[in-house]
N, CA and C atoms as a LAMMPS dump frame, in Angstrom:
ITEM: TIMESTEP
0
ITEM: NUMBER OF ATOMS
624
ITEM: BOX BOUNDS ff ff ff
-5.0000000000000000e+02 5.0000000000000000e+02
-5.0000000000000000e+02 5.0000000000000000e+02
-5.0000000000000000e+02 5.0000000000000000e+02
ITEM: ATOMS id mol type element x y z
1 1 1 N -413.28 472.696 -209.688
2 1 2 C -412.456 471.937 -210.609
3 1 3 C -411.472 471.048 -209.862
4 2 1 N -410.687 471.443 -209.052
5 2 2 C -410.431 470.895 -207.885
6 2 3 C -410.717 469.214 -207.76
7 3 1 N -412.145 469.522 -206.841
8 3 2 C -412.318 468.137 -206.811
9 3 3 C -412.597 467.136 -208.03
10 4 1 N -412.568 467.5 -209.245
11 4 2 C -412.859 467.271 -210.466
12 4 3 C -411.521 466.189 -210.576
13 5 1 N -410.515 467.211 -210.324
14 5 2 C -409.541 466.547 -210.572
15 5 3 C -408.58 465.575 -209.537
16 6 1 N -409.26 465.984 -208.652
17 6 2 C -408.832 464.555 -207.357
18 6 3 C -409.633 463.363 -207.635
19 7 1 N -410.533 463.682 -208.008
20 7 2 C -411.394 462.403 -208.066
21 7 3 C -410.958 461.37 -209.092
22 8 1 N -410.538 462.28 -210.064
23 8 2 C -409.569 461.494 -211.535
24 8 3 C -408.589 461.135 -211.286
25 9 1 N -407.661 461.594 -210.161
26 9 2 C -406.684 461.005 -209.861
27 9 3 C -406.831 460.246 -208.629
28 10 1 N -408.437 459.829 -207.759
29 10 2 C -407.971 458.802 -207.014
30 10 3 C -408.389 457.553 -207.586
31 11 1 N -409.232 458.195 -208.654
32 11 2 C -410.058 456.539 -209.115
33 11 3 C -408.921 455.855 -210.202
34 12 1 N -408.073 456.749 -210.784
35 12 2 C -406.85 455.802 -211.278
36 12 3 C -406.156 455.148 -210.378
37 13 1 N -405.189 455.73 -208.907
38 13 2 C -405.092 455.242 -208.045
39 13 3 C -405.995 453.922 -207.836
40 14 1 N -407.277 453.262 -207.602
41 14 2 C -407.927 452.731 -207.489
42 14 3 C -407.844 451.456 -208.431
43 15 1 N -408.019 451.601 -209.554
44 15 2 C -407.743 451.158 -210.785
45 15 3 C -406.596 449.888 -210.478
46 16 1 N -405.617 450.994 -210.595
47 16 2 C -404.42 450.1 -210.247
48 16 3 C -403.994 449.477 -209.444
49 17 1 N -404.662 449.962 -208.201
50 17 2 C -404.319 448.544 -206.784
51 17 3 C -404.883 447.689 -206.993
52 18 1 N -405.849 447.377 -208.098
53 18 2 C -406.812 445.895 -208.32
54 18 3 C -405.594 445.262 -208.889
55 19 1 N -405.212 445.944 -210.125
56 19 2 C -404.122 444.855 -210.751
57 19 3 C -402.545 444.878 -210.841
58 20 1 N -402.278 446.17 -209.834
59 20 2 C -400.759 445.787 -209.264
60 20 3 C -400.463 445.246 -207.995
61 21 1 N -399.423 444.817 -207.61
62 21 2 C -399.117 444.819 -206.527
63 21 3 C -399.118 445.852 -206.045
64 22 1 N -399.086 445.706 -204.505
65 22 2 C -398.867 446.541 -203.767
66 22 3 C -397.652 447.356 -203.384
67 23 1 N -396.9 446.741 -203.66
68 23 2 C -395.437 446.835 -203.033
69 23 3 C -395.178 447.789 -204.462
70 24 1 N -395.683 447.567 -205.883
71 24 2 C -395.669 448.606 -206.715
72 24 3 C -396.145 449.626 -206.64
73 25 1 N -397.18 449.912 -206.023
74 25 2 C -398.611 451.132 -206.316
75 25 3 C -397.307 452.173 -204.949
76 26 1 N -396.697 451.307 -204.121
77 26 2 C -395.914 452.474 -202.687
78 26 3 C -395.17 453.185 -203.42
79 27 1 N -394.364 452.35 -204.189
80 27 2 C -393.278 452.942 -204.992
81 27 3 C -393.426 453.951 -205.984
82 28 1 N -394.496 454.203 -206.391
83 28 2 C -394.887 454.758 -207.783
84 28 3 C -395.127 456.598 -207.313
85 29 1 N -395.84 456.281 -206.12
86 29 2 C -395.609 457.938 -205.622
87 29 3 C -395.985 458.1 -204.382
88 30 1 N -394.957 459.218 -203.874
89 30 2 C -394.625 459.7 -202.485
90 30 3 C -394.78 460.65 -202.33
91 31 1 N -395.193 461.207 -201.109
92 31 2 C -395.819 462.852 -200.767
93 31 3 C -395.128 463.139 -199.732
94 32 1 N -394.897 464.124 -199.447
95 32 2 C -393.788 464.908 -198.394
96 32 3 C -394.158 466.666 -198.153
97 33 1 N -394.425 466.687 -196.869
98 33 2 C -395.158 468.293 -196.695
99 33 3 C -393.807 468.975 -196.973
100 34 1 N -394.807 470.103 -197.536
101 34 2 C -393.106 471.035 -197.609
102 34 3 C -393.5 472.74 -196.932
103 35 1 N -394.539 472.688 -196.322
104 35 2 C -394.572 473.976 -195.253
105 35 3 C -393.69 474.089 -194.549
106 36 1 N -393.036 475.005 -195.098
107 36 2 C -391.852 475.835 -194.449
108 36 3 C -391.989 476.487 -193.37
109 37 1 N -390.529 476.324 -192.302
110 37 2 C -390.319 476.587 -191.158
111 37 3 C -390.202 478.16 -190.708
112 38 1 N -391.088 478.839 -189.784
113 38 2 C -390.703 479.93 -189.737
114 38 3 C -389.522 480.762 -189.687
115 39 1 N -388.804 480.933 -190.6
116 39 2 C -387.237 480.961 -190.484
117 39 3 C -386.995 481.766 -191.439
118 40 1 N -387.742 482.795 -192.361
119 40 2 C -387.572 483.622 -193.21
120 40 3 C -385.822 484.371 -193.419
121 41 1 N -384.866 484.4 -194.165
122 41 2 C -383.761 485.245 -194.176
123 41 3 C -382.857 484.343 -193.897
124 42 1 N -383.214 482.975 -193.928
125 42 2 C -382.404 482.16 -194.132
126 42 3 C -381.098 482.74 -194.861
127 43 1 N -379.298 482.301 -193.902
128 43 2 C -378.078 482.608 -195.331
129 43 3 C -377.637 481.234 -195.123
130 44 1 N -377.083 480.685 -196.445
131 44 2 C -376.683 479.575 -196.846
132 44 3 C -375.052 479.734 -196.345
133 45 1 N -374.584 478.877 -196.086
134 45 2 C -372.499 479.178 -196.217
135 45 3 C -372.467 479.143 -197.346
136 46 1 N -371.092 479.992 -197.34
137 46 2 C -370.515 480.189 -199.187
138 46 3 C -369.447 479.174 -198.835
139 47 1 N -368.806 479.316 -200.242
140 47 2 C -367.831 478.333 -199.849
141 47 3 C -368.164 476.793 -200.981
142 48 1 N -369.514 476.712 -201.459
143 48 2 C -370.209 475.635 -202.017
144 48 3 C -371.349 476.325 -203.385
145 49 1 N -371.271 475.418 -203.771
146 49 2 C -371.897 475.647 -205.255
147 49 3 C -373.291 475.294 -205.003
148 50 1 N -374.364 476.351 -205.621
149 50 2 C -375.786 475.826 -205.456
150 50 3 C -376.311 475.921 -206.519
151 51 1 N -377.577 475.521 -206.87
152 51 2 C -378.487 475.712 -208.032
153 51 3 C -379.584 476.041 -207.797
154 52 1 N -380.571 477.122 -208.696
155 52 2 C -381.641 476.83 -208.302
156 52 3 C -382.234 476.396 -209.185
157 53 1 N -384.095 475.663 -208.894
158 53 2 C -384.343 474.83 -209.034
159 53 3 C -385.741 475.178 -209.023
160 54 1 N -386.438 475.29 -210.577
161 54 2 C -387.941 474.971 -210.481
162 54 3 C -388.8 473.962 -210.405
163 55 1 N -389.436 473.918 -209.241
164 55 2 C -389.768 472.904 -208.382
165 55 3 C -391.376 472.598 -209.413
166 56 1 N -391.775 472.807 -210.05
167 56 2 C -392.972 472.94 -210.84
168 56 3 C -392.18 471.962 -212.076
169 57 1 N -391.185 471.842 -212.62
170 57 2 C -390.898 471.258 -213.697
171 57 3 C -389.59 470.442 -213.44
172 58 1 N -388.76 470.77 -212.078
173 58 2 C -387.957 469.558 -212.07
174 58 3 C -386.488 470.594 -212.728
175 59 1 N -386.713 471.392 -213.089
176 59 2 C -385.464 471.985 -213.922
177 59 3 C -384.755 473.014 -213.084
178 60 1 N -383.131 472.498 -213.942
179 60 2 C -382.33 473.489 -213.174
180 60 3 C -382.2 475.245 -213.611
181 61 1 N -382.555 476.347 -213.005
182 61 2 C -382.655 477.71 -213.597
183 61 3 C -381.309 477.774 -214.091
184 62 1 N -381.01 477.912 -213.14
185 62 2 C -379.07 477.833 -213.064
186 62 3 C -378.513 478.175 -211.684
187 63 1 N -376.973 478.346 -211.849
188 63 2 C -376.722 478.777 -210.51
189 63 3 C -377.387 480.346 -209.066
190 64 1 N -376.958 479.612 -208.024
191 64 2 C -377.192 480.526 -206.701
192 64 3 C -375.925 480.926 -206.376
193 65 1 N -376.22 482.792 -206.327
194 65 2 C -375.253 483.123 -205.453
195 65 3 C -375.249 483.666 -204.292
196 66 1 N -375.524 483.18 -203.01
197 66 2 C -375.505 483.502 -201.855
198 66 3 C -375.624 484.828 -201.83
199 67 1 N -376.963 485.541 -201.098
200 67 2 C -376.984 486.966 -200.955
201 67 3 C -377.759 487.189 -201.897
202 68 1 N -378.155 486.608 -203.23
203 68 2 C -379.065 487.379 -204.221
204 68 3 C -380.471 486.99 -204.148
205 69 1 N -381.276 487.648 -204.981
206 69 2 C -382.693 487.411 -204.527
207 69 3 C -383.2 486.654 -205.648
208 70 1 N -384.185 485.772 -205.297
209 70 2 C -384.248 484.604 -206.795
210 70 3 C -386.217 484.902 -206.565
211 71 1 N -386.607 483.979 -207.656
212 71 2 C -388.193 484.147 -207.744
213 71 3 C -388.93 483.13 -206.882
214 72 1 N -390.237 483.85 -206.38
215 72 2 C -390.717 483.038 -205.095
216 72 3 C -391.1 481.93 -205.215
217 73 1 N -390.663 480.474 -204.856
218 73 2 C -391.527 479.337 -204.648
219 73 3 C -390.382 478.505 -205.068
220 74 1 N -388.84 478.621 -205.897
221 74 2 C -387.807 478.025 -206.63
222 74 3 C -387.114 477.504 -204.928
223 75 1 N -386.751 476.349 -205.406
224 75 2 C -385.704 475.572 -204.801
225 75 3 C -384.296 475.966 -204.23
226 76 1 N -383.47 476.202 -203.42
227 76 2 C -382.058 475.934 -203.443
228 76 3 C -381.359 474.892 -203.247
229 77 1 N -380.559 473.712 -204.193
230 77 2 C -380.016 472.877 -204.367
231 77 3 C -378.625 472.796 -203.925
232 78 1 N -377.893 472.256 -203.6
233 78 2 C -376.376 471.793 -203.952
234 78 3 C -375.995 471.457 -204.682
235 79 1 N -374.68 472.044 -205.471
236 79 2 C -374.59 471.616 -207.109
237 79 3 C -374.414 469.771 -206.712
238 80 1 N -373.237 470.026 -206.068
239 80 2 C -372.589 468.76 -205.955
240 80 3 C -373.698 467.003 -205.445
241 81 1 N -374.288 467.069 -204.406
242 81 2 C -374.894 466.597 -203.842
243 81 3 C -376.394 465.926 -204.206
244 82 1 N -377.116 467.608 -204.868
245 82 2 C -378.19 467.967 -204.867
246 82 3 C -379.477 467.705 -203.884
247 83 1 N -378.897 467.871 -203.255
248 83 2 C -379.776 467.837 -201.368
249 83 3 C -380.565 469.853 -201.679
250 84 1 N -381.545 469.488 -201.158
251 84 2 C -382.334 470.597 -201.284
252 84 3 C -382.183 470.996 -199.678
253 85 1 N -382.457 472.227 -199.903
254 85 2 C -381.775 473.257 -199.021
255 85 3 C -382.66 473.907 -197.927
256 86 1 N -383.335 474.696 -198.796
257 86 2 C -384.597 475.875 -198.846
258 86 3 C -385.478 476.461 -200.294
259 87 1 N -386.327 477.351 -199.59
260 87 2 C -386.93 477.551 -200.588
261 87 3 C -387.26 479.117 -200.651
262 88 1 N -388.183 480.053 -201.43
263 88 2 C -388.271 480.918 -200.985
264 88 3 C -389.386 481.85 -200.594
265 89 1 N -389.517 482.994 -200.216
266 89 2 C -390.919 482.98 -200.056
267 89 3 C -391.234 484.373 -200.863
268 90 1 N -392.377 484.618 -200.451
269 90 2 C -393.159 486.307 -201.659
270 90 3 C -392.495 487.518 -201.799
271 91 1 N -391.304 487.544 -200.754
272 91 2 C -390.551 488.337 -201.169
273 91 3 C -389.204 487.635 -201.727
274 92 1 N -389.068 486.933 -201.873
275 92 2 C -387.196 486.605 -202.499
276 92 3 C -386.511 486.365 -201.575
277 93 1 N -386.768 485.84 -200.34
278 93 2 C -385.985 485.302 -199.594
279 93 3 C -386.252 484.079 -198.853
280 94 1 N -385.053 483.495 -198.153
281 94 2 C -384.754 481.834 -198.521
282 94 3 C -385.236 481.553 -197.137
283 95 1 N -386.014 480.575 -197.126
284 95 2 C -386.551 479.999 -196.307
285 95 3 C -386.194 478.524 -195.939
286 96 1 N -386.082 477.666 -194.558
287 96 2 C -385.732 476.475 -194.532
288 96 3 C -386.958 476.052 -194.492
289 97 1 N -386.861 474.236 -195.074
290 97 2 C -387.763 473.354 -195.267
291 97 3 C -388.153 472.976 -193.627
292 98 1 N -389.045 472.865 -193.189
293 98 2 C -389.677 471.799 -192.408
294 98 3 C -389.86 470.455 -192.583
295 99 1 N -389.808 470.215 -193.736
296 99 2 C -389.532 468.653 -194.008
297 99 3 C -389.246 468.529 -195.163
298 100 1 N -388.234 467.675 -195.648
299 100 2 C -387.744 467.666 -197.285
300 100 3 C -386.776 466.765 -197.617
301 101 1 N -386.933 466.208 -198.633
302 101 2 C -385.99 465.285 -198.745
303 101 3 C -384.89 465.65 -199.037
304 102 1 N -383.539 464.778 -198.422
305 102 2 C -382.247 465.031 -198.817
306 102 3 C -381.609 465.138 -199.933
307 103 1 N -382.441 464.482 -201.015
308 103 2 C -382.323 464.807 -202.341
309 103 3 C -383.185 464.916 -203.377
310 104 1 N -382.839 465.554 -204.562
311 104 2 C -384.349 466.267 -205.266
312 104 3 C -383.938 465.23 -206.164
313 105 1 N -385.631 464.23 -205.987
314 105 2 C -385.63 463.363 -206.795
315 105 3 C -385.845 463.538 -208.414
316 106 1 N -386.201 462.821 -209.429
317 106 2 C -385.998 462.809 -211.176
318 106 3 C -387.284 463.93 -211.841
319 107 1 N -388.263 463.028 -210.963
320 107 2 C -389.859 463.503 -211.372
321 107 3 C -390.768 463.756 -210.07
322 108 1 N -390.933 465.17 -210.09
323 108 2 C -391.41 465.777 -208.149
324 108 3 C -392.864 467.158 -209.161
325 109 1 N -393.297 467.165 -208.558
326 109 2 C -394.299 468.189 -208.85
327 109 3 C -394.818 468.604 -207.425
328 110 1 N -394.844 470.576 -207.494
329 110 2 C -395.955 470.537 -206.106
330 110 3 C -397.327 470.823 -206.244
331 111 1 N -398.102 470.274 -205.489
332 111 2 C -399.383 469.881 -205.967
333 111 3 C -400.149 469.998 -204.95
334 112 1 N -400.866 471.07 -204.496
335 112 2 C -401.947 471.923 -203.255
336 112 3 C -400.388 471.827 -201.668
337 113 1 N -399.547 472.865 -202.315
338 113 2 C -398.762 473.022 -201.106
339 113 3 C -397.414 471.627 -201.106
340 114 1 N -398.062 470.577 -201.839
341 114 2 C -397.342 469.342 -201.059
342 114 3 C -396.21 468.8 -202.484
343 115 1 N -395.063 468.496 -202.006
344 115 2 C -394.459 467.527 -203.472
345 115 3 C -394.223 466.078 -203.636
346 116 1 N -394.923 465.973 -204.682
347 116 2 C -395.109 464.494 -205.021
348 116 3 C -394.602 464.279 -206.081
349 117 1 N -393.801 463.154 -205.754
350 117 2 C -392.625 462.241 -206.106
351 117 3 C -393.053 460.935 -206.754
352 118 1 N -392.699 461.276 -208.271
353 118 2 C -392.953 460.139 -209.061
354 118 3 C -391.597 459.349 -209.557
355 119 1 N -391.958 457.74 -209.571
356 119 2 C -390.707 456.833 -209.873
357 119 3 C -391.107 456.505 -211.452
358 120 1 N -392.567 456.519 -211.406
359 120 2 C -392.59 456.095 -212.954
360 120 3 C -393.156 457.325 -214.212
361 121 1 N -392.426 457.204 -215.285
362 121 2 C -392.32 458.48 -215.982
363 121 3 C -394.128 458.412 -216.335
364 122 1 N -394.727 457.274 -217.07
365 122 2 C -396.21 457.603 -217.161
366 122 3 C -396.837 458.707 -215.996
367 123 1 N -396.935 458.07 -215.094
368 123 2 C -397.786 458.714 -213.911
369 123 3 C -397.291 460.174 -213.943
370 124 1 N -395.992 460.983 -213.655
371 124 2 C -395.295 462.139 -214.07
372 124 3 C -395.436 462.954 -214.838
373 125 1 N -395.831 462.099 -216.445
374 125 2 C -396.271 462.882 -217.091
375 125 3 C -398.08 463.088 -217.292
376 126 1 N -398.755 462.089 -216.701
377 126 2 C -399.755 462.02 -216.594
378 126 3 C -400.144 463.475 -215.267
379 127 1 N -399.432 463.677 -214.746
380 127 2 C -399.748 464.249 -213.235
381 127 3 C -399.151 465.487 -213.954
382 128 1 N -398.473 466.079 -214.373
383 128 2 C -398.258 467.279 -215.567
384 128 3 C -399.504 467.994 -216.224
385 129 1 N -399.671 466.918 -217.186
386 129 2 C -400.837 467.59 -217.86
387 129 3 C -402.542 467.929 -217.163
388 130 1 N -402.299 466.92 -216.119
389 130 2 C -403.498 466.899 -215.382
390 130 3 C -403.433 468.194 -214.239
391 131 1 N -402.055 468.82 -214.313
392 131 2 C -401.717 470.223 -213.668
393 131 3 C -402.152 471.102 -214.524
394 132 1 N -401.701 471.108 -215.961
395 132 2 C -401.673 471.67 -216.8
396 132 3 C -403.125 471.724 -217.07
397 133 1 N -404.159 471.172 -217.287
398 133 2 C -405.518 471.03 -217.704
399 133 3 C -405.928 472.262 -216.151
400 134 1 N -405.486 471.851 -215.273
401 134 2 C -406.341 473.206 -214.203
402 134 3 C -405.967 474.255 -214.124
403 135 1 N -404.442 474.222 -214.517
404 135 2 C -404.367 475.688 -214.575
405 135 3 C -405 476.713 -215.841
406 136 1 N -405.257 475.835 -217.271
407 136 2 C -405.855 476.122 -218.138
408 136 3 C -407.108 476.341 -217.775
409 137 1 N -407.744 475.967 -217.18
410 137 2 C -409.087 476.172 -216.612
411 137 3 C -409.259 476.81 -215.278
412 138 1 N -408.089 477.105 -214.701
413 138 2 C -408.457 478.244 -213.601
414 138 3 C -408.065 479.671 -214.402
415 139 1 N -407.292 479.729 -215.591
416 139 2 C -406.851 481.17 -216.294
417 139 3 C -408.198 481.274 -217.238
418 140 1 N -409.339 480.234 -217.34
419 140 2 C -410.498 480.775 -218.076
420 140 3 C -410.376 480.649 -219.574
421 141 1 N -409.442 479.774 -220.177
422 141 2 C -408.717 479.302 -221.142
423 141 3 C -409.488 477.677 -221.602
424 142 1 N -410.012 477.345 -220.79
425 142 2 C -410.732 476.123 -220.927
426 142 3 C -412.256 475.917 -220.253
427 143 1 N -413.385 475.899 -220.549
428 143 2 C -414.439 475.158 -220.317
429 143 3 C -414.613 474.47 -219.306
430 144 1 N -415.683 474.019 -218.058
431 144 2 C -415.848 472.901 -217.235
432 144 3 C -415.695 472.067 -218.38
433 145 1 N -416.808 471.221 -219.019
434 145 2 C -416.957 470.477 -220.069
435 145 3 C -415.435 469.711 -220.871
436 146 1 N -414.968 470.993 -221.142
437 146 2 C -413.463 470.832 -221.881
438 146 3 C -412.537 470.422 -220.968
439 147 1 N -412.583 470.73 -219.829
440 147 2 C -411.561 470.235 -218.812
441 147 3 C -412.253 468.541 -218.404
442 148 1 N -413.213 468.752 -218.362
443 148 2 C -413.913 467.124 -217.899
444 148 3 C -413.473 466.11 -218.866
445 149 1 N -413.513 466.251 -219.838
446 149 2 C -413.333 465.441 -220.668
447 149 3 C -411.668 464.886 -221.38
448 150 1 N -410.757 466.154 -220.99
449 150 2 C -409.784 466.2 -220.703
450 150 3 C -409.175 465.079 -219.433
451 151 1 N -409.538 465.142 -218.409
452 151 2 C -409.424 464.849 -217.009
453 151 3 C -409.958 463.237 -217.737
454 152 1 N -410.778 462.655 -218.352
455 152 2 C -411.39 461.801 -218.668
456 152 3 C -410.669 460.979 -219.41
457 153 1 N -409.99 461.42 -220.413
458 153 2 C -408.994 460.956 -221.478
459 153 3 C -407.826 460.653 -220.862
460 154 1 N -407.381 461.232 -219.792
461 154 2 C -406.006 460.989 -218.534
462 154 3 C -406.587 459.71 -217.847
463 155 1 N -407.817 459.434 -218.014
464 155 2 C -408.287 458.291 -216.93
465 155 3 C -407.898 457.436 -217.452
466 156 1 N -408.358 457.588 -218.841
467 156 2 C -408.264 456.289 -219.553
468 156 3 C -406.34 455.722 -220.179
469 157 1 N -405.435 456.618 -220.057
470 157 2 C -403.916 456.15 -220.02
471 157 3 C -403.49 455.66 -218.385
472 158 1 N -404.317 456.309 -217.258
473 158 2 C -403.865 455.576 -216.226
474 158 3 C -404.25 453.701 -216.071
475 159 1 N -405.371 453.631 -217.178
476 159 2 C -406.091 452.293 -216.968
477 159 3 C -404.756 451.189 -217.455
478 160 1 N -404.619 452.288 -219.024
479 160 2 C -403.319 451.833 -219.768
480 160 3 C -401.976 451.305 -218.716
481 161 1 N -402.072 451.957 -218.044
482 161 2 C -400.367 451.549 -216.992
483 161 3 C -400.922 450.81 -215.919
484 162 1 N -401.956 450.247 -216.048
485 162 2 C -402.007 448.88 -214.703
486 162 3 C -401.551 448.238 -216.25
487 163 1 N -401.698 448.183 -217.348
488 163 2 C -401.603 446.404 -217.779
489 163 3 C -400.184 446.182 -217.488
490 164 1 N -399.26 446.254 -216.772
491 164 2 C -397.825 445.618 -216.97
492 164 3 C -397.791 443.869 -217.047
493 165 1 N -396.783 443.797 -217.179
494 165 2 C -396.533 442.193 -217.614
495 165 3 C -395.845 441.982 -216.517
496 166 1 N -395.682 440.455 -216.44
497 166 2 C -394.713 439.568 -214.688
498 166 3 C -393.642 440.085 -214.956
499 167 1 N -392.55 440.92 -215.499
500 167 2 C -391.59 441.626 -215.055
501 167 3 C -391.876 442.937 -214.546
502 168 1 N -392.872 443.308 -214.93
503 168 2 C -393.771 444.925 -214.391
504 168 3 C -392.981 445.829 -215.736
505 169 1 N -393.052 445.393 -216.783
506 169 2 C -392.709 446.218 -217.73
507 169 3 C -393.515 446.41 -218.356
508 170 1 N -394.297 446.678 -219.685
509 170 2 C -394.914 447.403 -221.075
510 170 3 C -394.479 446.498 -222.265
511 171 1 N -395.787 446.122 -222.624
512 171 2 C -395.692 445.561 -223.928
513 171 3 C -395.427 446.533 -224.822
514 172 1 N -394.957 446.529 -226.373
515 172 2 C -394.653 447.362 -227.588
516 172 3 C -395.906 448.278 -227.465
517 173 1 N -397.332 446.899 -227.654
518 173 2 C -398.209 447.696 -228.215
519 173 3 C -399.001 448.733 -227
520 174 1 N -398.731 448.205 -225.815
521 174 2 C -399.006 449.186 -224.903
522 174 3 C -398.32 450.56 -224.566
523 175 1 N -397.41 450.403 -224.892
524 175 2 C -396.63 451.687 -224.791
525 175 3 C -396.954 452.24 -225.955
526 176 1 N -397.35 451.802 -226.992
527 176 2 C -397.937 453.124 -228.322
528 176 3 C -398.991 453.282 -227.994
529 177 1 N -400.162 452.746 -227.508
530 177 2 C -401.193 453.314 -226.962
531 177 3 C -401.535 454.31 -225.959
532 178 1 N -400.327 454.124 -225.175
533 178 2 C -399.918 455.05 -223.979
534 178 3 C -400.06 456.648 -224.613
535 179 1 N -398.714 456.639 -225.642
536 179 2 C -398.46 457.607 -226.092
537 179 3 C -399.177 458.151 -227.266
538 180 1 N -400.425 457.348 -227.301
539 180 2 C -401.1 458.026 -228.445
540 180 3 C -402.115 458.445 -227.74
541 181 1 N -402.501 458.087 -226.741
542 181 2 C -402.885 459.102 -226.115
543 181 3 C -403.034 460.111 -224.998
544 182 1 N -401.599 460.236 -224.803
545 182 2 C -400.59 461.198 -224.175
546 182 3 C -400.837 462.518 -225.132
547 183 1 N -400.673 462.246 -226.442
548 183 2 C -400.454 463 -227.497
549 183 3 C -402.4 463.837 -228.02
550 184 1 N -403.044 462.483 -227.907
551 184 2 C -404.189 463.101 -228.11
552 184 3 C -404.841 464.03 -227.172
553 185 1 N -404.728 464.188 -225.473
554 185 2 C -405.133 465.076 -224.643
555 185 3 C -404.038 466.304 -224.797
556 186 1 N -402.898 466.33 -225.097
557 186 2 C -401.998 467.57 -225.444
558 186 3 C -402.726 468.251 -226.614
559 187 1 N -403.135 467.427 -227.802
560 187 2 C -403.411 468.283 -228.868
561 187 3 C -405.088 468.742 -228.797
562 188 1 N -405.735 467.859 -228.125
563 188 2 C -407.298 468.722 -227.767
564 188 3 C -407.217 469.362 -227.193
565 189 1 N -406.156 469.498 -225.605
566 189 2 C -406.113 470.905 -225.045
567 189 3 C -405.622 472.105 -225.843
568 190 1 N -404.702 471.788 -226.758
569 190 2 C -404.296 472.845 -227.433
570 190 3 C -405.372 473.586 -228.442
571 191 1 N -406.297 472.573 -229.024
572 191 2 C -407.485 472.63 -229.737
573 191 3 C -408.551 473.865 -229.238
574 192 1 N -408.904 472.638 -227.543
575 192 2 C -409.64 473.619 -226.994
576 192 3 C -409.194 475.087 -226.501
577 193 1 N -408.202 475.28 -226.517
578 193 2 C -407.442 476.414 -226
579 193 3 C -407.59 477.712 -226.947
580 194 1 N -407.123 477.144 -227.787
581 194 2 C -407.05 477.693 -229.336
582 194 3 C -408.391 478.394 -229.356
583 195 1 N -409.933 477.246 -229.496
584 195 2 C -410.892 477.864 -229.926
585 195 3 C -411.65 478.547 -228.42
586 196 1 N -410.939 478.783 -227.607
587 196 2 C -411.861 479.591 -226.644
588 196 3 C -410.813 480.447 -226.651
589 197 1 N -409.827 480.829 -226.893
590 197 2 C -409.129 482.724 -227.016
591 197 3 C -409.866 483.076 -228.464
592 198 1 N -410.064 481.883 -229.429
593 198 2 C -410.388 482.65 -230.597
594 198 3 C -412.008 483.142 -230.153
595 199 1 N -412.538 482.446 -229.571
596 199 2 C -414.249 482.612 -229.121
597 199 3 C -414.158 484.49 -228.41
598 200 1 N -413.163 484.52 -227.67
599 200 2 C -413.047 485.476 -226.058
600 200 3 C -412.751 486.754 -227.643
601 201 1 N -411.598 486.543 -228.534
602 201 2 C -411.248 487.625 -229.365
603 201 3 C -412.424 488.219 -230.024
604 202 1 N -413.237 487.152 -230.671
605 202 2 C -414.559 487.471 -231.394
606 202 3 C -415.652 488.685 -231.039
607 203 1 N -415.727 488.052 -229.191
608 203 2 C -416.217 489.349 -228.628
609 203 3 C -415.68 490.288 -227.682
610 204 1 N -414.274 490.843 -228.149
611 204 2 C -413.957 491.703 -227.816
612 204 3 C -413.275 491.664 -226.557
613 205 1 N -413.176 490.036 -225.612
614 205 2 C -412.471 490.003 -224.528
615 205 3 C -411.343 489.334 -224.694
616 206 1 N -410.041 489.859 -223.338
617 206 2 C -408.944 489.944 -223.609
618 206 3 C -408.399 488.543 -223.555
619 207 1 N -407.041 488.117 -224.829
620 207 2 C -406.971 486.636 -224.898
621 207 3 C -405.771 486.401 -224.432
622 208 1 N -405.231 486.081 -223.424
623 208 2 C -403.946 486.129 -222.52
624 208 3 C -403.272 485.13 -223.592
C-alpha cells in the first residue's frame, strides 16, 4: 500500500511542476530527517515553560514538566519561542533531535520517519487524509480496491491546486470544487469504513 501511495503523491507532485512555477512547487513542501541522536535521558533546564506537542496533528497536548514521562513519539516545545527541543522515545524519555528545525512550523506531518512541512493548507490537508486512508488500510478497516480509489480521488484535488491564477491564488469556483471534494473522499472513507466493520461483525470478526 505503501507504494500505492507514493506513487499518488509523486504523480501530483508531477502534475504541478508542469503548471507552477518552480520557485512555488520549493515552497509548498519541505522534508527534514528527524532520526534522533543517540542521547536517550535527555534533561531539559527548568526555569522555562514547555509544551508538548503531537507531531502527527500539529497540536498542542499541553504543558511539560521537566522530569515527567510523556507518550512516545510527542514533541518538546518552548512555550515562548516554540523551537522544538526533543522528542521521545518507547520508553518516555526525551531524546535530542539530530536535525530539526528551530521552529515548529503551522502544517508538519511525520511521514516514514521524516517531517514534512507544508506552506499550503490544500496539500496539508490533502497529505492528512492520504495518511489517514493507510492507516485505515493497514488496521484492515479498508480494502486494496477501497483505498485505491480513495488515493485516486486525492489525485484528482491535487490536479485542482495547480489551476492557480497570476497572483497564485484560487478562483471562487475552484476552491468549491476543492472542497467538494475534500468532503467527498472523507465521507466514502467513512462509507467504506462503516461497511467493512459492518461486513467483519456479520461474520463474527472483531470490529475495532
Amino acid at each position: 500500500m505503501k507504494f500505492l501511495a507514493a506513487a499518488v503523491f509523486a504523480a501530483s507532485l508531477a502534475i504541478c511542476a508542469s503548471s507552477v512555477k518552480a520557485e512555488v512547487t520549493e515552497t509548498t513542501t519541505t522534508t527534514t530527517t528527524v532520526e534522533s541522536a543517540a542521547a536517550p535521558g535527555l534533561v531539559l533546564p527548568g526555569g522555562v515553560s514547555y509544551n508538548i506537542v503531537n507531531p502527527a496533528t500539529g497540536v498542542i497536548v499541553g504543558p511539560y514538566t521537566v522530569g515527567t514521562t510523556i507518550a512516545s513519539g510527542n514533541y518538546i516545545i518552548e512555550q515562548n519561542t516554540g523551537r522544538v527541543l526533543a522528542t521521545t522515545d518507547a520508553s518516555g524519555r526525551l531524546v535530542a533531535f539530530s536535525s530539526v528545525p528551530s521552529v515548529l512550523p503551522q502544517r508538519f506531518l511525520v511521514v516514514g520517519g521524516q517531517m514534512v512541512y507544508f506552506s499550503d493548507d490544500y496539500a496539508y490537508r490533502r497529505a492528512q487524509l492520504d495518511q489517514k486512508i493507510n492507516d485505515e488500510y493497514a488496521a484492515g478497516r479498508l480494502t486494496h480496491n477501497q483505498a485505491k480509489v480513495l488515493h485516486e480521488k486525492l489525485g484528482y484535488v491535487a490536479n485542482l491546486e495547480c489551476k492557480r491564477k497570476g497572483d497564485l491564488s484560487y478562483s471562487k469556483s475552484t476552491i468549491r470544487e476543492i472542497e467538494r471534494k475534500f468532503a467527498d473522499v472523507q465521507s466514502l472513507m467513512a462509507h467504506d469504513v462503516a461497511e467493512t466493520n459492518s461486513r467483519k461483525a456479520r461474520i463474527g470478526l472483531r470490529v475495532d
